[in-house]
MISE-149300 format. One record per residue (C-alpha): x, y, z; residue in three letters; residue number from 1. Coordinates in Angstrom, 2 decimals, decimal comma, always signed. Layout:
BEGIN
<rec><u>X</u><v>Y</v><w>Z</w><resn>ALA</resn><resi>NUM</resi></rec>
...
END
This chain:
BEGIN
<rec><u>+87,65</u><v>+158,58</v><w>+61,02</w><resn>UNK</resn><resi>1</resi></rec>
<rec><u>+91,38</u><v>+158,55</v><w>+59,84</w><resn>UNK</resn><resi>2</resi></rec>
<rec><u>+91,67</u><v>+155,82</v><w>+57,47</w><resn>UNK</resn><resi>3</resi></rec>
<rec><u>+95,27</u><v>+156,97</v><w>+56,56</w><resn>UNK</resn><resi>4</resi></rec>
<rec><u>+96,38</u><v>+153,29</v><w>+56,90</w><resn>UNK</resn><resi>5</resi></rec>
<rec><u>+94,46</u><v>+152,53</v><w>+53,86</w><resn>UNK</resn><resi>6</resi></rec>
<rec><u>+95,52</u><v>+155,15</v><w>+51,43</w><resn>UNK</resn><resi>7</resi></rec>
<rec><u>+97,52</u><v>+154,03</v><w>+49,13</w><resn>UNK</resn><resi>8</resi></rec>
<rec><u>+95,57</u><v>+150,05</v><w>+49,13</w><resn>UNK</resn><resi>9</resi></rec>
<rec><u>+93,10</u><v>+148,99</v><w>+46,75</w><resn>UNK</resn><resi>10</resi></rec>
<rec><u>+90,28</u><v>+147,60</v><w>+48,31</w><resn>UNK</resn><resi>11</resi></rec>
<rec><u>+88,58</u><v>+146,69</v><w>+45,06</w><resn>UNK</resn><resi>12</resi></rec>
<rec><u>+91,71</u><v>+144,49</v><w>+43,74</w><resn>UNK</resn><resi>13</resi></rec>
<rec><u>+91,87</u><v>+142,95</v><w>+47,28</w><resn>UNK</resn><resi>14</resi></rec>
<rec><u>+88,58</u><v>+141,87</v><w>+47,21</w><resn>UNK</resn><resi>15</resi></rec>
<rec><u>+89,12</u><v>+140,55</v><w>+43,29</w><resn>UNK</resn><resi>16</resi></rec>
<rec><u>+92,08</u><v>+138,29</v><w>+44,55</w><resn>UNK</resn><resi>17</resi></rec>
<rec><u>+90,27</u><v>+137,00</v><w>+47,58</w><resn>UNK</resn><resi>18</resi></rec>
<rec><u>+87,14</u><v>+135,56</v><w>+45,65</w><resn>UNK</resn><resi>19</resi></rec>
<rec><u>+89,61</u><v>+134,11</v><w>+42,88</w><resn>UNK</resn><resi>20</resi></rec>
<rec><u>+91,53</u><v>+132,51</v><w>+45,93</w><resn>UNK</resn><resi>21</resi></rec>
<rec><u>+88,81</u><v>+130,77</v><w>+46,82</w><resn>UNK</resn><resi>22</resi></rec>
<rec><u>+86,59</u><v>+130,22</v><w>+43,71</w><resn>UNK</resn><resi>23</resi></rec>
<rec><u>+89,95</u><v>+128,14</v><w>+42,77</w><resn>UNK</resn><resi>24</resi></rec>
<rec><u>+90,52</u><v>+126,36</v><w>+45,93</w><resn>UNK</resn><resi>25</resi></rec>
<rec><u>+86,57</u><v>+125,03</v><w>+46,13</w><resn>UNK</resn><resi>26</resi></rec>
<rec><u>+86,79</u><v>+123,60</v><w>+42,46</w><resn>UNK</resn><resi>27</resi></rec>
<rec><u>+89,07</u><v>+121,48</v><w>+43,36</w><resn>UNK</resn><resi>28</resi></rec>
<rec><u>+88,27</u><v>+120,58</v><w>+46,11</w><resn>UNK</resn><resi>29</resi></rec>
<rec><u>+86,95</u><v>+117,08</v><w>+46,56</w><resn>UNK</resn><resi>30</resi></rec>
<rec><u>+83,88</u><v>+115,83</v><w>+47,69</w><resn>UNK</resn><resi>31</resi></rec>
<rec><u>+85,11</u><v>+114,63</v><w>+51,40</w><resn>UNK</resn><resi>32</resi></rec>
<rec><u>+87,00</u><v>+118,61</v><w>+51,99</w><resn>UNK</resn><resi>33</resi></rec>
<rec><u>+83,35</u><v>+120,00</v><w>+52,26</w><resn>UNK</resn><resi>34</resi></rec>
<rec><u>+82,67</u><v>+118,37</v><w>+55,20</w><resn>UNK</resn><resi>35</resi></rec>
<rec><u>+86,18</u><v>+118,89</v><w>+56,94</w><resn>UNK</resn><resi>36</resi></rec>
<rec><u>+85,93</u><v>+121,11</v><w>+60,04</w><resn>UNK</resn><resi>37</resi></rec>
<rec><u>+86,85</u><v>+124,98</v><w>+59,08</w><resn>UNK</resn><resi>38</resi></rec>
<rec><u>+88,36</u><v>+127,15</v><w>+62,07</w><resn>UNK</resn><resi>39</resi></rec>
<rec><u>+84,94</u><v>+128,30</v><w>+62,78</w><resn>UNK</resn><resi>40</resi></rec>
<rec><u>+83,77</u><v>+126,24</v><w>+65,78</w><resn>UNK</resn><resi>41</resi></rec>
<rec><u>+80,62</u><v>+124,05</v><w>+64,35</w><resn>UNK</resn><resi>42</resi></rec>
<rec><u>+81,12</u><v>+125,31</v><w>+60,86</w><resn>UNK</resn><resi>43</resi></rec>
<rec><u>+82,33</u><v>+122,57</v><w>+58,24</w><resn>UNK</resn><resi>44</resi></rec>
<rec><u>+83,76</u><v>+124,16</v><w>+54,90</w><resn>UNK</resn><resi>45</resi></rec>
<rec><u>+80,45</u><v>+123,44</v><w>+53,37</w><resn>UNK</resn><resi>46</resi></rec>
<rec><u>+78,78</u><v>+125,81</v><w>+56,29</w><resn>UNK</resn><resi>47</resi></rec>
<rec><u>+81,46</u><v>+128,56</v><w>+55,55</w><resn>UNK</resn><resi>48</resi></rec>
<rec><u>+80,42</u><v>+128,58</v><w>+51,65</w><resn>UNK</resn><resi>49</resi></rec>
<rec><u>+76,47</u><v>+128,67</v><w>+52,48</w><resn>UNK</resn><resi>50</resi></rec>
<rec><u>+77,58</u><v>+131,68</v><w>+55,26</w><resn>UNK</resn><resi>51</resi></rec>
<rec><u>+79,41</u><v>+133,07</v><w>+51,96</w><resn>UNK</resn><resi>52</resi></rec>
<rec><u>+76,42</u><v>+132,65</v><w>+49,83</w><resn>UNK</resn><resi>53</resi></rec>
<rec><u>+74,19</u><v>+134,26</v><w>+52,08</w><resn>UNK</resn><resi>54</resi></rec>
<rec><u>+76,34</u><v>+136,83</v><w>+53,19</w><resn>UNK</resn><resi>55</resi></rec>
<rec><u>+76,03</u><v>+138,24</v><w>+49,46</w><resn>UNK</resn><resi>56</resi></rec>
<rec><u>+72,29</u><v>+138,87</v><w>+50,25</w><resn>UNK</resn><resi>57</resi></rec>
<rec><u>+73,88</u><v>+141,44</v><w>+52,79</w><resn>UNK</resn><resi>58</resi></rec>
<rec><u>+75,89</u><v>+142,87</v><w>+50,28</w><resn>UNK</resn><resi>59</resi></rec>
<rec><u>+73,55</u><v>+143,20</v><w>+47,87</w><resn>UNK</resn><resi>60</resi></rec>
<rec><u>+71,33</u><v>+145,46</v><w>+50,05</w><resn>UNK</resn><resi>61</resi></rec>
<rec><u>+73,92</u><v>+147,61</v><w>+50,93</w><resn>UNK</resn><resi>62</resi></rec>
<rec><u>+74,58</u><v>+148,09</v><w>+47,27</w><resn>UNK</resn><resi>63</resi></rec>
<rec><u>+71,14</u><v>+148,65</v><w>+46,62</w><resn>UNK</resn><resi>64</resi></rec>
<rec><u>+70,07</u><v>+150,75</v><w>+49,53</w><resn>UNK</resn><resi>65</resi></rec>
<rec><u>+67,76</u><v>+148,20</v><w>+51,21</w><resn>UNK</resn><resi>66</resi></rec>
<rec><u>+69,48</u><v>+147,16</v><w>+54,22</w><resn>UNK</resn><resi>67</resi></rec>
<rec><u>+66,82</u><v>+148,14</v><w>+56,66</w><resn>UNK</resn><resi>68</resi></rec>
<rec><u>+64,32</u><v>+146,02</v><w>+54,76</w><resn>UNK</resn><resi>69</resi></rec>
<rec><u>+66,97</u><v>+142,90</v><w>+54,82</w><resn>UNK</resn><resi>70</resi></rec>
<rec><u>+67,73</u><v>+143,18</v><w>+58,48</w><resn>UNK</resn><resi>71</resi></rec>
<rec><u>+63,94</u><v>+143,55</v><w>+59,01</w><resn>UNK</resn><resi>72</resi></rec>
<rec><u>+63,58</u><v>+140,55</v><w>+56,85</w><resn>UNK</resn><resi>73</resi></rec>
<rec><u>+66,09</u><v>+138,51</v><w>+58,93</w><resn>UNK</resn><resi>74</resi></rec>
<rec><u>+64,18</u><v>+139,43</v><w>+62,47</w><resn>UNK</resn><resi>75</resi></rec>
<rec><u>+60,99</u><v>+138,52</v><w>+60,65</w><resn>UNK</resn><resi>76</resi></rec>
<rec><u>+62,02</u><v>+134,97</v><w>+60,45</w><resn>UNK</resn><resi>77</resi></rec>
<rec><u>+63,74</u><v>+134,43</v><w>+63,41</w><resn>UNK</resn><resi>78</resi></rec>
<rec><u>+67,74</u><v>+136,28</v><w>+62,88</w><resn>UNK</resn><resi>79</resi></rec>
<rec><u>+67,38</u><v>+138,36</v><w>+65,98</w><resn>UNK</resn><resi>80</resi></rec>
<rec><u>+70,84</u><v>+138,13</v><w>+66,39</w><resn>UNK</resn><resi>81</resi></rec>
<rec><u>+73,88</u><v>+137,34</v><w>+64,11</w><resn>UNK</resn><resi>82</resi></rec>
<rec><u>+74,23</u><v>+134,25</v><w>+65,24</w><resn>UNK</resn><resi>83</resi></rec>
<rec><u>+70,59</u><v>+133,16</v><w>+64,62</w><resn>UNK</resn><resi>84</resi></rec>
<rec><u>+70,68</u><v>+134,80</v><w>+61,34</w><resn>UNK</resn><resi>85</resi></rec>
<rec><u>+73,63</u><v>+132,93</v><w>+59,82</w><resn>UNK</resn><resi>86</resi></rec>
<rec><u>+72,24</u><v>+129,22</v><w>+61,13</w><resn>UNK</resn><resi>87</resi></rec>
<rec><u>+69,21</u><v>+129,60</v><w>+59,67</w><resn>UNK</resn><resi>88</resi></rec>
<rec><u>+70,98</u><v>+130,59</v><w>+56,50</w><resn>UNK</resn><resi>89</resi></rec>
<rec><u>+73,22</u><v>+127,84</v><w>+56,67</w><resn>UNK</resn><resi>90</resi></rec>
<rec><u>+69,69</u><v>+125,57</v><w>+57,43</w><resn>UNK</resn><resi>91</resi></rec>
<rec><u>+68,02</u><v>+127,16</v><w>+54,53</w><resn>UNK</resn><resi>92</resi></rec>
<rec><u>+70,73</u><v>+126,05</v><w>+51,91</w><resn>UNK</resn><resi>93</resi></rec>
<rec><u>+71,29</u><v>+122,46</v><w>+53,16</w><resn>UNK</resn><resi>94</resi></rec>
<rec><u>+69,76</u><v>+121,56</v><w>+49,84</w><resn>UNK</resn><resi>95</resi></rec>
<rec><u>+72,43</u><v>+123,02</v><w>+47,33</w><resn>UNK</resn><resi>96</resi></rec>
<rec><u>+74,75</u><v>+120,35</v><w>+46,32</w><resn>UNK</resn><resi>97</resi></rec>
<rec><u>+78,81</u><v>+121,84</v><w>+46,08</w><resn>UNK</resn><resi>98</resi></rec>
<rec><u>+78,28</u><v>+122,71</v><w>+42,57</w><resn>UNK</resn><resi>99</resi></rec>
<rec><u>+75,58</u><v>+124,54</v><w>+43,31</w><resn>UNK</resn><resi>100</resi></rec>
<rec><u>+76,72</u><v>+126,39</v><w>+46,40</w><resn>UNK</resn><resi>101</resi></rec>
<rec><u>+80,15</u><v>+127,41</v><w>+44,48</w><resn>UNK</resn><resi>102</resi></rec>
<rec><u>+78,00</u><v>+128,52</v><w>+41,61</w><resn>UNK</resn><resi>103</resi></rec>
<rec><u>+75,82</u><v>+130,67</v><w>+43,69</w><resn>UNK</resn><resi>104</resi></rec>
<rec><u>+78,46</u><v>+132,06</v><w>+45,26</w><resn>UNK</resn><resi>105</resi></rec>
<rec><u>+80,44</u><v>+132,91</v><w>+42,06</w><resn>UNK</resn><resi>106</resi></rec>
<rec><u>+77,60</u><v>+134,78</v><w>+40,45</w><resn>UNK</resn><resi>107</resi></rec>
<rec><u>+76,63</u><v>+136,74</v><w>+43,66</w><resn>UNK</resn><resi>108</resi></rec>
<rec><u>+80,55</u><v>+137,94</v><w>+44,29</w><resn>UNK</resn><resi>109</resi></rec>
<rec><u>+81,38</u><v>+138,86</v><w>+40,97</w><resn>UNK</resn><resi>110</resi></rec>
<rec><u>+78,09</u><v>+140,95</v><w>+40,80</w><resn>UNK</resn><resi>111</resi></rec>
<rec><u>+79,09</u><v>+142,50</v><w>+44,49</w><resn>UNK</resn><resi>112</resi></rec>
<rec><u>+82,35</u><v>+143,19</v><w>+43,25</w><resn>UNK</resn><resi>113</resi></rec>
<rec><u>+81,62</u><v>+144,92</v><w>+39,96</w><resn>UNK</resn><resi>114</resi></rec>
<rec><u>+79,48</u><v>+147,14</v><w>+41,67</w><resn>UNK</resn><resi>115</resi></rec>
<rec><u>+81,94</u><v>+147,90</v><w>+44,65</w><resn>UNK</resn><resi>116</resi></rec>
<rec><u>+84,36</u><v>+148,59</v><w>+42,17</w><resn>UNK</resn><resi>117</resi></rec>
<rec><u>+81,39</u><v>+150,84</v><w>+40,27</w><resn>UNK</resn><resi>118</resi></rec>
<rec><u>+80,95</u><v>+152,83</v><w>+43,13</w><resn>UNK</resn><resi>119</resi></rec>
<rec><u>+84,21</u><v>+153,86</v><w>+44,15</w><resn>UNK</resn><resi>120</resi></rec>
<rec><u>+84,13</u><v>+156,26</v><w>+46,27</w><resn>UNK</resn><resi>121</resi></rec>
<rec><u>+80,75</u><v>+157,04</v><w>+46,87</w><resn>UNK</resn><resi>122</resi></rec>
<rec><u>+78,77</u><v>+155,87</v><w>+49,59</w><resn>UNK</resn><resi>123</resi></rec>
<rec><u>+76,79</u><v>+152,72</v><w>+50,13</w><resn>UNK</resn><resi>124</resi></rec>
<rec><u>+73,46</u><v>+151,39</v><w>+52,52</w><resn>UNK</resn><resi>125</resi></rec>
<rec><u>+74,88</u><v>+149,45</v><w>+55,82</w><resn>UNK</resn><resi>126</resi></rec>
<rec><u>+73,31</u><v>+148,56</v><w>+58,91</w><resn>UNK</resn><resi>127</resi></rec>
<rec><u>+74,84</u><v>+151,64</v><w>+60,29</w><resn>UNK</resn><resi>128</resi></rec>
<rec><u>+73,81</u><v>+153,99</v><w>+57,40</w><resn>UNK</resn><resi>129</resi></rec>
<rec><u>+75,26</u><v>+155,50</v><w>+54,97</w><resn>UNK</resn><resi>130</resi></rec>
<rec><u>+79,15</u><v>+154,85</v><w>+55,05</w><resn>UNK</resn><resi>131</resi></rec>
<rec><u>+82,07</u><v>+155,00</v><w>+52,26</w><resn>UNK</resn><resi>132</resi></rec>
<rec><u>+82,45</u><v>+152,60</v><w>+49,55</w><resn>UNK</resn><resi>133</resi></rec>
<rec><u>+86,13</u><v>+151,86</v><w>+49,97</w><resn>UNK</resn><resi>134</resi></rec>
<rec><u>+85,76</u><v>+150,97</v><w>+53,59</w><resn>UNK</resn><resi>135</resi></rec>
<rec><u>+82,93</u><v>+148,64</v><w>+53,08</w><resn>UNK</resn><resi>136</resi></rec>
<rec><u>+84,43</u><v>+146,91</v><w>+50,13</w><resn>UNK</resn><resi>137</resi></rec>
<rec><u>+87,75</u><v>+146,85</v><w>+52,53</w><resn>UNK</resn><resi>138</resi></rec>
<rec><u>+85,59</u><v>+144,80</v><w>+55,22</w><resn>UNK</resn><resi>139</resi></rec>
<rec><u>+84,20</u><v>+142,62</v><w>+52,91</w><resn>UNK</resn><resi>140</resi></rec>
<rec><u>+87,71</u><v>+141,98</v><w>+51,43</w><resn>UNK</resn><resi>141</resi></rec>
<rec><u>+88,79</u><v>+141,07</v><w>+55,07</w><resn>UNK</resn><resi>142</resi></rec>
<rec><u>+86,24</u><v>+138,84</v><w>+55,53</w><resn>UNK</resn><resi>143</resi></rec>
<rec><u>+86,62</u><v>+136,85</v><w>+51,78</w><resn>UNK</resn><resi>144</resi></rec>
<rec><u>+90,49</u><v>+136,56</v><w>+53,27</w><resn>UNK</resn><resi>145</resi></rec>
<rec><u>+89,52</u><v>+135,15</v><w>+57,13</w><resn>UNK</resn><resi>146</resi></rec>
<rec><u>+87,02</u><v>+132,71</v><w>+55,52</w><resn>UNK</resn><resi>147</resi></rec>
<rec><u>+89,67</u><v>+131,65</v><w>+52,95</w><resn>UNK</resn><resi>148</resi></rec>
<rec><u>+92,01</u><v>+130,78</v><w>+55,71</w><resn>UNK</resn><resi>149</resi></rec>
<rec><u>+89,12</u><v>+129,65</v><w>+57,85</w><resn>UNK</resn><resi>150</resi></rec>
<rec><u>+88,83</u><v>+126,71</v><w>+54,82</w><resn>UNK</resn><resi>151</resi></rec>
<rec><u>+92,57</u><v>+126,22</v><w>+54,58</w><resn>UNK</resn><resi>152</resi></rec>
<rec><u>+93,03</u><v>+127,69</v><w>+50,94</w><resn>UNK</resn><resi>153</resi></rec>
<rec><u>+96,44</u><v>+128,13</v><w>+49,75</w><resn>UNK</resn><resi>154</resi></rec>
<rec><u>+98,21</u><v>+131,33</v><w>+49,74</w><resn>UNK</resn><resi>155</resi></rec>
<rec><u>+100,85</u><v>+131,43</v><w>+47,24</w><resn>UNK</resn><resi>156</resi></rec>
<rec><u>+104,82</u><v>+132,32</v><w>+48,49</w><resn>UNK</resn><resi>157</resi></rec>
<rec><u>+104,93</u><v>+135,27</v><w>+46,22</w><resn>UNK</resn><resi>158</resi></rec>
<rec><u>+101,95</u><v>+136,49</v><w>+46,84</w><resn>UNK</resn><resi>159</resi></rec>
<rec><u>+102,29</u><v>+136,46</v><w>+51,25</w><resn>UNK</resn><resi>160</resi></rec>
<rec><u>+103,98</u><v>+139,76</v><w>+51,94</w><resn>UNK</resn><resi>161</resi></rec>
<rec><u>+101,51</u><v>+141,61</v><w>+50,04</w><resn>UNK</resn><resi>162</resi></rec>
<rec><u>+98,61</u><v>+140,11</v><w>+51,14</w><resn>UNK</resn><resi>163</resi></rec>
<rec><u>+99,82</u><v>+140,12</v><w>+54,88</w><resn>UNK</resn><resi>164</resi></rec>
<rec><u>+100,84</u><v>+144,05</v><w>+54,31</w><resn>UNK</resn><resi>165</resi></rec>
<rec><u>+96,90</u><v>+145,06</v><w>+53,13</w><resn>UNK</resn><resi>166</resi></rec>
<rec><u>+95,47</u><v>+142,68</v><w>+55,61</w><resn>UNK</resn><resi>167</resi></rec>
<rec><u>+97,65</u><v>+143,95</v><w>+58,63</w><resn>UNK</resn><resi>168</resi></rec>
<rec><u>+97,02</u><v>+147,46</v><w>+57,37</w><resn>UNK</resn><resi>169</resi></rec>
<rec><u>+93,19</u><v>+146,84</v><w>+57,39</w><resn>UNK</resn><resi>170</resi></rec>
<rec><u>+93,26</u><v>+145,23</v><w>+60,77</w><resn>UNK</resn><resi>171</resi></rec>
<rec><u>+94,67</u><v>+148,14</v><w>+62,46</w><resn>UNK</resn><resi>172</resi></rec>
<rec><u>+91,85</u><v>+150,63</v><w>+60,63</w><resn>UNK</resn><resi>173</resi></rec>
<rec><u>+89,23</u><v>+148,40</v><w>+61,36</w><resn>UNK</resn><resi>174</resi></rec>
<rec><u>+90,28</u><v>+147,99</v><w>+65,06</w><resn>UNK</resn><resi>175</resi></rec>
<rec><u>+90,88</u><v>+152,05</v><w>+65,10</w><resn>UNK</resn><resi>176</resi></rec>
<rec><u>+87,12</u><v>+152,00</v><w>+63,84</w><resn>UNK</resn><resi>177</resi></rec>
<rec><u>+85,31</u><v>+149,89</v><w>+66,25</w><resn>UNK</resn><resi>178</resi></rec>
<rec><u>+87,74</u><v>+150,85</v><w>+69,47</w><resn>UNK</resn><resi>179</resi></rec>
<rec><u>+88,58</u><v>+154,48</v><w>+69,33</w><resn>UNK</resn><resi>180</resi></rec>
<rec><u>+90,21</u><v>+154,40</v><w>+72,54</w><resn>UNK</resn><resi>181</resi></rec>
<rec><u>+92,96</u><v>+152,35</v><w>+72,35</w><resn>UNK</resn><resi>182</resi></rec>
<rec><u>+96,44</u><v>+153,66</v><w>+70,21</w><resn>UNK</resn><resi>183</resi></rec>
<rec><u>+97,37</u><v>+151,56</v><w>+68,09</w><resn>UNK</resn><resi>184</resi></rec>
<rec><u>+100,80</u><v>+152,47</v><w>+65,78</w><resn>UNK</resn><resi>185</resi></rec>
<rec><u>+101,95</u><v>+150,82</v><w>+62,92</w><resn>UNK</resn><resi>186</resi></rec>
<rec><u>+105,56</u><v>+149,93</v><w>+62,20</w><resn>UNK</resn><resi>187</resi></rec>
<rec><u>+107,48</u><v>+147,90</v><w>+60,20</w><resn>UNK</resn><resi>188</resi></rec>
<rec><u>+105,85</u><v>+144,30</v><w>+60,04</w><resn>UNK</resn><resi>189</resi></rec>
<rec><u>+104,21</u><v>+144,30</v><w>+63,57</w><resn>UNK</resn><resi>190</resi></rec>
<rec><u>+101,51</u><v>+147,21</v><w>+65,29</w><resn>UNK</resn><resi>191</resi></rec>
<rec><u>+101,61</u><v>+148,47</v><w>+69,07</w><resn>UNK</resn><resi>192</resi></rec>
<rec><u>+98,29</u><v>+148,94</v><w>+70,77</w><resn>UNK</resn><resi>193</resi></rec>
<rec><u>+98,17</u><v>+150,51</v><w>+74,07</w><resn>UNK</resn><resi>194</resi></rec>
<rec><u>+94,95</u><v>+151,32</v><w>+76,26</w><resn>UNK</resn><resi>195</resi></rec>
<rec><u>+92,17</u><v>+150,14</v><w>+78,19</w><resn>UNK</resn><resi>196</resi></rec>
<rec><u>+95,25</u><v>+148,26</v><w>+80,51</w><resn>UNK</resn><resi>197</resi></rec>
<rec><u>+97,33</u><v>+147,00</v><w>+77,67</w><resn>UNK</resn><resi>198</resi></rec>
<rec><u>+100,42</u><v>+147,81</v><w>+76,01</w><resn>UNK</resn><resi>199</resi></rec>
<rec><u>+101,49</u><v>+144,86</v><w>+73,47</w><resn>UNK</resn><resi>200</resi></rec>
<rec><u>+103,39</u><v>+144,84</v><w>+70,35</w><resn>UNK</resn><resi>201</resi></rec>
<rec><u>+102,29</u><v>+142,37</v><w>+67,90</w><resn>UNK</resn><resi>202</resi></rec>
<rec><u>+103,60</u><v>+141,09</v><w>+64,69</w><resn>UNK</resn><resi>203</resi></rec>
<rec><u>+101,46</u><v>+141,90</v><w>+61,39</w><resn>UNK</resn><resi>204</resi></rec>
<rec><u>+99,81</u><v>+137,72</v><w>+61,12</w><resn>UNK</resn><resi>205</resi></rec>
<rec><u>+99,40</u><v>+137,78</v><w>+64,94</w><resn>UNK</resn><resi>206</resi></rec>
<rec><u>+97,57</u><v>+141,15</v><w>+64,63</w><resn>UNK</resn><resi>207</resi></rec>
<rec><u>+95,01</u><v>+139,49</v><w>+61,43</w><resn>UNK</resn><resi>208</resi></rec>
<rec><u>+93,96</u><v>+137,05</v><w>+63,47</w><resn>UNK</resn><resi>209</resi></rec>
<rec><u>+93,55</u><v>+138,64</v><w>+66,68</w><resn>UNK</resn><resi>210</resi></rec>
<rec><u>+91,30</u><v>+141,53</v><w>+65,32</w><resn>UNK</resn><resi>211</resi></rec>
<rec><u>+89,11</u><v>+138,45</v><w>+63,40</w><resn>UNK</resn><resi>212</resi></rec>
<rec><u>+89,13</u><v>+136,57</v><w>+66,74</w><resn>UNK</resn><resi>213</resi></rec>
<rec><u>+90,81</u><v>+133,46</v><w>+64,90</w><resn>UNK</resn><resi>214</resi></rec>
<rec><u>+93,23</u><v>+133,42</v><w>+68,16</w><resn>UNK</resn><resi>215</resi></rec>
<rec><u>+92,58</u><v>+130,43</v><w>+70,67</w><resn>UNK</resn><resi>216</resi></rec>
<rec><u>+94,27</u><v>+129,07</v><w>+74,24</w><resn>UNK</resn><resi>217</resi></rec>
<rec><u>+97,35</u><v>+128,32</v><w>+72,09</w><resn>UNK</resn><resi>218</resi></rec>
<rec><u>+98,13</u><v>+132,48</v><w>+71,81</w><resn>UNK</resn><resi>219</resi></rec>
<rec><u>+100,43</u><v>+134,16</v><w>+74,32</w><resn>UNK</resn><resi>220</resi></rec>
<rec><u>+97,93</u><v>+136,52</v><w>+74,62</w><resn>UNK</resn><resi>221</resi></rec>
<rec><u>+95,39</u><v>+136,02</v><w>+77,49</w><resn>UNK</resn><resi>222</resi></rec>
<rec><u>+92,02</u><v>+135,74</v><w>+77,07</w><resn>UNK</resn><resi>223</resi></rec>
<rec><u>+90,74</u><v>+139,24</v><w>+78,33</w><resn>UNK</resn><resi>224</resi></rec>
<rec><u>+93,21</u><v>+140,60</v><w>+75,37</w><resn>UNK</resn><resi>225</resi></rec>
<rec><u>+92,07</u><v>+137,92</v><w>+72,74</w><resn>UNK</resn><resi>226</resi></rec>
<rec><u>+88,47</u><v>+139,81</v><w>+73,43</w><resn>UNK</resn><resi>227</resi></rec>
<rec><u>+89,54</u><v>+142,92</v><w>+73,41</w><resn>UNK</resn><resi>228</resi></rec>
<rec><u>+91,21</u><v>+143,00</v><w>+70,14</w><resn>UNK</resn><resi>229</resi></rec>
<rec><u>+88,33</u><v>+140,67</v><w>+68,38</w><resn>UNK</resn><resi>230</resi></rec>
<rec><u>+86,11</u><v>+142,88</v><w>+66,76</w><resn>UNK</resn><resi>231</resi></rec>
<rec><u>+83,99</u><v>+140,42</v><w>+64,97</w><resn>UNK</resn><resi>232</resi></rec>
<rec><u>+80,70</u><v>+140,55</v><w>+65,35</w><resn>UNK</resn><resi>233</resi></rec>
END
């Protein structure tokens, strides 16, 4: 896998700016934003920081080389598919007040990150098997940064190139990754991918949230592209 696009990016700092991003935006958050709808259809921004909380559990095994036993875990009690897995999680912490939820979180992701950041570039556990550090940490990182704007937290103006370069850079690896067939070439604030009956250019934020399927009837891009370039789970 050429992961050229992410050569000269930091996954580890990424990640580090994501989780502050958020640890900042939920402790000040009052108590009526928890229950405002996020982007993800059902999910409140209460149900995005309980899918964050339990999400560490995930990363956690990959760090620690017991994936198969999570995932067997998660079938065991009714996950059989991702879906299934992340409402009973959700269910499971309906309990945890805010405070708790955002201090749950913080310990887990700071504890996730050291050790990402540990590892380097070594290998890690995933549902897949063994696969590099870096690119794990760099998926993790993307997700921190969907479910940050999934909640509405604010991106700073001098921080939006930067994040939008890393995140458009990521989203063209990641899409590379999980759809080998289609070409997809990187150019100055926007990405061309041709194949499987496309040929579109699209600008770097359309490109983020087409390849984490945060693109709706609203897009100019039909619906049969929307789904082809969504590659989340």
């Amino acid at each position: 896998m050429d992961d050229h696009e992410l050569a000269d990016l930091d996954p580890f700092d990424a990640l580090d700016r994501e989780a502050a991003r958020i640890d900042a935006y939920l402790s000040s958050l009052p108590e009526a934003g928890w229950t405002r709808p996020s982007r993800c259809a059902g999910w409140s921004t209460r149900d995005v920081v309980a899918h964050l909380v339990a999400a560490e559990r995930y990363h956690h095994a990959c760090l620690d080389g017991t994936v198969e036993a999570f995932l067997r875990e998660q079938r065991d009690r009714g996950g059989v598919d991702l879906a299934a897995a992340n409402a009973l999680d959700i269910a499971r912490l309906a309990d945890r007040s805010p405070v708790q939820l955002i201090a749950a979180w913080r310990d887990a992701s700071a504890d996730t990150r050291r050790r990402f950041r540990e590892r380097d570039d070594g290998v890690v556990d995933t549902s897949i098997g063994e696969y590099p550090n870096r690119w794990q940490a760099f998926h993790v990182a993307g997700e921190l940064a969907t479910h940050a704007d999934d909640m509405s937290a604010p991106v700073l103006a001098d921080e939006r190139v930067e994040r939008m370069t890393w995140r458009a850079a990521y989203s063209r690896f990641a899409l590379t990754e999980e759809k080998p067939d289609l070409v997809i070439e990187g150019q100055v604030g926007r990405t061309r991918v041709r194949g499987q009956g496309i040929d579109i250019t699209l600008e770097d934020d359309e490109l983020v949230e087409a390849v984490a399927g945060r693109l709706d009837d609203s897009s100019r891009l039909d619906q049969p592209t929307r789904a082809m370039l969504d590659i989340m789970p």
